[in-house]
N, C-alpha and C positions, 0 to 999 in steps of 0.2 A: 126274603126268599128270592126277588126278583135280583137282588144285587149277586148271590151265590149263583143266580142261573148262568147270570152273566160271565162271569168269574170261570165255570165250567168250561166257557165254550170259548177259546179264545180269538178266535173271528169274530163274536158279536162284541170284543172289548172294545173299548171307543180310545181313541188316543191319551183323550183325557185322563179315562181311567188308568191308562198304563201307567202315565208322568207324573199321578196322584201314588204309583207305587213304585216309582223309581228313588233309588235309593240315593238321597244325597249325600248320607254319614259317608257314603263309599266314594261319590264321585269326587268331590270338595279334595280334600288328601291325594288323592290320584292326580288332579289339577296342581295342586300343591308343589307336589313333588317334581312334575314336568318344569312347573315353572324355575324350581330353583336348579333342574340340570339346565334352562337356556341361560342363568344367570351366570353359573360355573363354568357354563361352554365358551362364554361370551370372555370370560376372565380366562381361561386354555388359549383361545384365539389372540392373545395378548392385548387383550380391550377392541376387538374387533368383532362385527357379527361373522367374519369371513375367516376360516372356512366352516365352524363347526356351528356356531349358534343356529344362523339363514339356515343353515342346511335342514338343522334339526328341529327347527322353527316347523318347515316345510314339512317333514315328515310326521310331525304332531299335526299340524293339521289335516291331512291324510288320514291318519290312524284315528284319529278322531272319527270321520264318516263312519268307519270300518265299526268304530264302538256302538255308536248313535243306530246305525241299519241293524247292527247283532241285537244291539239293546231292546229294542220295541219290535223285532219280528216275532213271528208265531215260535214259540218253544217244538211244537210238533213239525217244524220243521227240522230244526236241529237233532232231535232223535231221531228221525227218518234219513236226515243224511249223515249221521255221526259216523257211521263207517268208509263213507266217500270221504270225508276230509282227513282220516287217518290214512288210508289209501294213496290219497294225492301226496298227503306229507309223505308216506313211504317211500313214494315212486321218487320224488326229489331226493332224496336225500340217497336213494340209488346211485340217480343218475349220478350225482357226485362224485360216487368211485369210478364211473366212466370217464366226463365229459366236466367236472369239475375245474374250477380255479386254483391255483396253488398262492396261498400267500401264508409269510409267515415261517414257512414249513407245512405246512398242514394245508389240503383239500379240503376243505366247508365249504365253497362256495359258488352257483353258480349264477357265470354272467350272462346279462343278458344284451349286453351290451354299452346301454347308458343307466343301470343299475345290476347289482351285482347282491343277491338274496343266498342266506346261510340257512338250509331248511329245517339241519336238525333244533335249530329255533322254536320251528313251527309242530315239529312231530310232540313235545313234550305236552302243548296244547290238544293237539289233536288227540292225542295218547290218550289225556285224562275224558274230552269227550267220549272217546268210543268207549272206553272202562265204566262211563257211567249210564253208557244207553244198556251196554254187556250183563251188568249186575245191578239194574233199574227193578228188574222184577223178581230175583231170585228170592227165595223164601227160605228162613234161617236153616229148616235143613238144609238145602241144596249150598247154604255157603257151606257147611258146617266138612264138603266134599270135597276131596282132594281135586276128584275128575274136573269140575267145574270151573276150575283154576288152569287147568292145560291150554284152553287158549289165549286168556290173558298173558299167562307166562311167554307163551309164542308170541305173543301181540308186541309184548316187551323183547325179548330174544333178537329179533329180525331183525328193528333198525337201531338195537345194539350192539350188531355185530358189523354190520355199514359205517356206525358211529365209529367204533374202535378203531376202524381201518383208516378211518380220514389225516390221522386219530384228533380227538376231541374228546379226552379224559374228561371235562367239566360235565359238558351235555351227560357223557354213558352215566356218571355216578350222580347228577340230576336225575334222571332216569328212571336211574334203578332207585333209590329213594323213594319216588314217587309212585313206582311200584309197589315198595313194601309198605306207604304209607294208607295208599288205598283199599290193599290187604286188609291190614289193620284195621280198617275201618270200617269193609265191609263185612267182617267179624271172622276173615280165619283162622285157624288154630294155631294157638301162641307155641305150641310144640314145632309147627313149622321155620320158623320163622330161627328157632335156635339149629335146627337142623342143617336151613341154608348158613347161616352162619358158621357153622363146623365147616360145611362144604369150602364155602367161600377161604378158610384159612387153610385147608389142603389143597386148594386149588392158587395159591398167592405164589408160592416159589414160580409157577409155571407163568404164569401173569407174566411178575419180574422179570423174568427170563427169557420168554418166548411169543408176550403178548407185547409188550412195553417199548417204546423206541426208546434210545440212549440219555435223550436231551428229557426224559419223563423222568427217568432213574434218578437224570442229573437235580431234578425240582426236589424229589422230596430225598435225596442225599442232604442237599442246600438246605431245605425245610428243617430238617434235624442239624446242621451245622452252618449256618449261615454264614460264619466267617469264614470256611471252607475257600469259596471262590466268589470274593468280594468284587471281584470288576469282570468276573464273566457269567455261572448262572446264579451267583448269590447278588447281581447288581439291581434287578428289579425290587427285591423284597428290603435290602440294607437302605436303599434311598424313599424308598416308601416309608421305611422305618423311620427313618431321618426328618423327611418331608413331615411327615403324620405328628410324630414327637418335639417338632418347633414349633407347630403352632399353640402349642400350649394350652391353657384354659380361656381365651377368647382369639386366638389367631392373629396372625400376622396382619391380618385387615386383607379388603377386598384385592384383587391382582397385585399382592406383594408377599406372593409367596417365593421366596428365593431358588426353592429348586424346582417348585414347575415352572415360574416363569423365566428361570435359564435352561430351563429343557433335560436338568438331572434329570428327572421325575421319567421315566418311558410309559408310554399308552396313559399320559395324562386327561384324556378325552374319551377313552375306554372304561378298561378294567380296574385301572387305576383312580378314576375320577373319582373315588370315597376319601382317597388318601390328601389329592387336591383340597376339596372340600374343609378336610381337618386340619390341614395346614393355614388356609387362608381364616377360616370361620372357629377355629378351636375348636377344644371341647364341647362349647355349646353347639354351634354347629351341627357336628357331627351327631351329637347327643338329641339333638331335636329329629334330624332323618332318623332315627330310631328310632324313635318315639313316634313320628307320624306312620314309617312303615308295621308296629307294632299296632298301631290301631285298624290299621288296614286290616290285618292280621284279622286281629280281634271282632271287626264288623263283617269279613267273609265268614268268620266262625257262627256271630249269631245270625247271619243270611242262613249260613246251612241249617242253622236248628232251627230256625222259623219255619221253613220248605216241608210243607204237608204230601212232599211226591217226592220219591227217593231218588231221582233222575235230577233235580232241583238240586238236593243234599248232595250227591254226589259230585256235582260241577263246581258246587263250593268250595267243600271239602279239600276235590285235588286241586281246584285252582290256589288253595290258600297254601298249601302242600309247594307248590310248584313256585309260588312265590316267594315264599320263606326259606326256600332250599335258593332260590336264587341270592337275596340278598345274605342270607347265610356264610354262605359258602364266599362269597364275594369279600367281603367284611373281613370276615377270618379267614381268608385268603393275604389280604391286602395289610393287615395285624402281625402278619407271621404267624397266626394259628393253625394254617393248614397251609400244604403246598400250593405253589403257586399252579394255578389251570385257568383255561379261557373261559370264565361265565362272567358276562355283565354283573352292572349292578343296575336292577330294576328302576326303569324308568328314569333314570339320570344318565348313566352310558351312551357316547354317542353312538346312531348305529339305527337301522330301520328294520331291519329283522327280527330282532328283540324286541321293538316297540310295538309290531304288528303283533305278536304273538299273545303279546303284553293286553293291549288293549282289547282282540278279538278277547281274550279268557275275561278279562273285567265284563266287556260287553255280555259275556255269556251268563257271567254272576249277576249280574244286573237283568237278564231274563229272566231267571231263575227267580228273582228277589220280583219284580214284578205278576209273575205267574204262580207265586211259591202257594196259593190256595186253591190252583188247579187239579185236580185229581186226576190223574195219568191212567189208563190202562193202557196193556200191551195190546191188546187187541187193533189187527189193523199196521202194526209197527212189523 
């Protein structure tokens, strides 16, 4: 009895007890994975830490605080301010279309001078926070309600349309995913969901046509024809293909990949670093980051079904959502299964805006998972 009173009230928890419910099936693998993008980074830099390992070295240790403060504060914090951090991320990812960086082609980013942050990063986290303070206490009628859903949808809407503009096809169809993922979740009607889909393909010619720049057309033209335009937009996906498929079933061995380390390979330290990976490491390799991001997978799933508060469940849920559509989409992006678009790959990607975003959601899972026998009301929220 005394231990459940405890437990209630999460100011009288004692540090102890938090770090006796901190989850290490989850943090272990998260470590894991950090470590083998500094080893990859380090093999990118051509056996050097300089420019990309130090760099990212530095930015894990960072993002690390970032995890450790999210991880062991009060949970009623984060409901109380779950709409302020959606907020912030909105207003960034504004400012963007204003006062933004251009690189690439594409505005994502603003500087700040001796660092330079990509926000729509950060909204997909904040996204999934304020989604689960929003639908924390509804009761199966009230999902069961169209109404009920009009702000969420707006929630999503607004810095979808920011998104679009920058444009940063990856992030919107992250997004939107993790949108209908939470949907789903929080139990709305499966009739809806085939409705937006109708929509969604009488609304595609206009997309194509009127939402789309040139060089977006040109990806997934490439995507359905790759030998199309072999050395202009088919040259990312054909040399990945290349890269990825010589390393074979054990790999070329460590920094002797011949087209990242002659520099074929473009955004080898990016977008690209799964393809690296499977050239130098093979099969297996590649086939174990699988495996470990699949148990990752797997341990935010039973964090969420553990969570005796649906605000718990809920941060799970879309953080496992949000994770899984990252390295997803990355993978079979980088495969030739899908068109080429700008999303990392979780937690390996060189890059500090992705890792903060990265790390703040773990952290958050890991409250969740620490607190997950706290009983929540609204009351006071």
């Amino acid at each position: 009895m005394q231990s459940t009173t405890r437990v209630s009230n999460a100011n009288m928890m004692s540090f102890r007890e938090k770090l006796s419910r901190f989850s290490w099936p989850l943090f272990i693998p998260m470590c894991v994975v950090l470590l083998i993008s500094l080893v990859v980074l380090f093999s990118a830099g051509g056996g050097s830490w300089f420019p990309f390992a130090i760099s990212q070295l530095l930015k894990i240790v960072f993002c690390m605080g970032i995890f450790f403060v999210v991880s062991f504060s009060n949970i009623k914090f984060w409901i109380k301010s779950a709409y302020v951090w959606y907020i912030i991320a909105l207003i960034l990812i504004i400012l963007v279309t204003f006062v933004g960086s251009v690189g690439g082609g594409a505005q994502r980013w603003l500087s700040f001078g001796f660092v330079n942050i990509q926000p729509s990063e950060f909204i997909k986290i904040t996204f999934v926070l304020a989604l689960a303070r929003y639908f924390a206490w509804f009761n199966s009628t009230e999902l069961s309600q169209f109404k009920n859903y009009l702000i969420p949808i707006g929630m999503f809407i607004v810095p979808f349309m920011f998104i679009a503009l920058q444009p940063d096809l990856g992030t919107g169809i992250s997004l939107a995913l993790i949108t209908l993922g939470i949907f789903y979740i929080v139990g709305a009607n499966k009739k809806w969901f085939l409705i937006m889909f109708i929509l969604g393909l009488l609304a595609a010619p206009a997309i194509w046509y009127g939402a789309m720049h040139n060089y977006q057309r040109d990806r997934i033209i490439t995507f359905l024809n790759p030998e199309r335009d072999s050395r202009g937009a088919g040259y990312q996906i054909n040399q990945a293909k290349i890269a990825f498929g010589s390393g074979g079933f054990v790999g070329k061995g460590y920094m002797s990949g011949t087209q990242s380390q002659q520099s074929f390979l473009p955004e080898k330290q990016t977008d690209f670093i799964f393809t690296m990976l499977g050239e130098e490491f093979g099969f297996i390799g590649a086939f174990t980051l699988l495996m470990i991001y699949t148990f990752i997978v797997i341990i935010l799933f039973w964090s969420a079904k553990k969570c005796r508060n649906r605000f718990g469940q809920l941060i799970c849920f879309g953080f496992m959502l949000n994770f899984f559509i990252y390295y997803f989409i990355n993978i079979s992006m980088v495969l030739g299964l899908l068109p080429t678009v700008g999303v990392p790959l979780p937690l390996m990607s060189f890059g500090g805006s992705s890792l903060i975003s990265l790390l703040f959601g773990f952290g958050l899972c890991q409250n969740a998972q620490i607190h997950k026998d706290q009983q929540l009301s609204s009351k006071g929220f």
